[in-house]
C-alpha positions as CSV (number, residue, x, y, z in Angstrom):
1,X,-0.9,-37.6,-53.2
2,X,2.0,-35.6,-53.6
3,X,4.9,-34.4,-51.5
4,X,3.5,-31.3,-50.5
5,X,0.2,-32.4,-49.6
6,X,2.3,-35.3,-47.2
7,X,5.0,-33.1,-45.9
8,X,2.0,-31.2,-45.0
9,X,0.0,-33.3,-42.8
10,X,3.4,-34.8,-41.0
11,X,4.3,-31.2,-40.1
12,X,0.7,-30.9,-38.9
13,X,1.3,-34.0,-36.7
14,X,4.5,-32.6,-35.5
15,X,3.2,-29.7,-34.7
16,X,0.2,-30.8,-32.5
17,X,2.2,-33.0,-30.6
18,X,4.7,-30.2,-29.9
19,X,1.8,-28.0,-28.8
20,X,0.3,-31.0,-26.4
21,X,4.1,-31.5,-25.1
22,X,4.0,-27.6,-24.7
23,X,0.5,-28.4,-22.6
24,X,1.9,-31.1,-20.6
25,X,4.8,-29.6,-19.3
26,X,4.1,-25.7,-19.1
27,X,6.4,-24.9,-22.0
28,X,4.6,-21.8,-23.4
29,X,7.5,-21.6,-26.3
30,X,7.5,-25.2,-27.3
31,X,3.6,-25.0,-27.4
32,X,4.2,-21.6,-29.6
33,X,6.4,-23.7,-31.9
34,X,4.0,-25.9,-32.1
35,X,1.1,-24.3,-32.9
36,X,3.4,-22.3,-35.4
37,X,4.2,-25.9,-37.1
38,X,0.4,-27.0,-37.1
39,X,-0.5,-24.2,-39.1
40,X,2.8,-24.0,-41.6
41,X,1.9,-27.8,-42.0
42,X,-2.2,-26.7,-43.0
43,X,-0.9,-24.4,-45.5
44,X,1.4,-26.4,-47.2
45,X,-1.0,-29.6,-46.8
46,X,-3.5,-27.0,-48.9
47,X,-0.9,-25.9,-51.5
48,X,-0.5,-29.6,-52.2
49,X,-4.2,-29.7,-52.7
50,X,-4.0,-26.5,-54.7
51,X,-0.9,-28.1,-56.9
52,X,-3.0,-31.4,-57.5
53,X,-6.2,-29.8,-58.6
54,X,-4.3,-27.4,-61.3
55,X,-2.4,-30.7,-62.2
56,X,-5.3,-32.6,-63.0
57,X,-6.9,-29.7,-64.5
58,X,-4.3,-29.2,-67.0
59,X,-4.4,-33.3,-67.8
60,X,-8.1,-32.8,-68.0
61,X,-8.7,-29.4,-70.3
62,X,-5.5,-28.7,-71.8
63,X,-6.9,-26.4,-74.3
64,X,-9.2,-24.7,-71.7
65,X,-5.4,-24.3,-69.7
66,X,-3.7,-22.9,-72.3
67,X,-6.7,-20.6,-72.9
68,X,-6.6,-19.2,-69.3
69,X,-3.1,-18.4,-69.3
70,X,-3.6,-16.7,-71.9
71,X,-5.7,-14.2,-70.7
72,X,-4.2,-13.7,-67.6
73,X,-1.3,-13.0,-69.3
74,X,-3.2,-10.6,-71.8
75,X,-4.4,-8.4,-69.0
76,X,-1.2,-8.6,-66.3
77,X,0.7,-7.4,-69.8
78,X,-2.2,-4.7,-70.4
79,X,-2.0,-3.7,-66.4
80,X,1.9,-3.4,-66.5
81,X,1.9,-1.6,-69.9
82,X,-0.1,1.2,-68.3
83,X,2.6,2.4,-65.9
């Protein structure tokens, strides 16, 4: 697991317990933050997802990696040379 993925879920934990706070007492902008934090925290908890599964892909295929990059790099330089 890596820091992304756990910085992730805390802030998702933060952020529902704001929101319930913001429930609890009537607080319609600490329920906002909240639910503001919750979704941040999703993101970033699937970017650390995102970040492991390319990790372990390039551990896994290197060659297959290498042979990607290459041709995303072959077309983003043929899509830039045509401006």
């Amino acid at each position: 697991m890596n820091s992304d993925k756990i910085n992730g879920v805390m802030d998702k934990v933060v952020g529902k317990a704001q929101e319930v706070a913001g429930d609890v007492t009537g607080d319609e902008r600490l329920q906002a933050e909240g639910s503001t934090r919750y979704v941040a925290g999703a993101l970033q908890e699937k970017y650390g997802d995102a970040v492991s599964c390319v990790s372990d892909l390039v551990k896994k295929k290197p060659l297959t990696t290498v042979a990607i990059f290459a041709g995303v790099s072959l077309l983003a330089g043929l899509l830039l040379r045509r401006r």
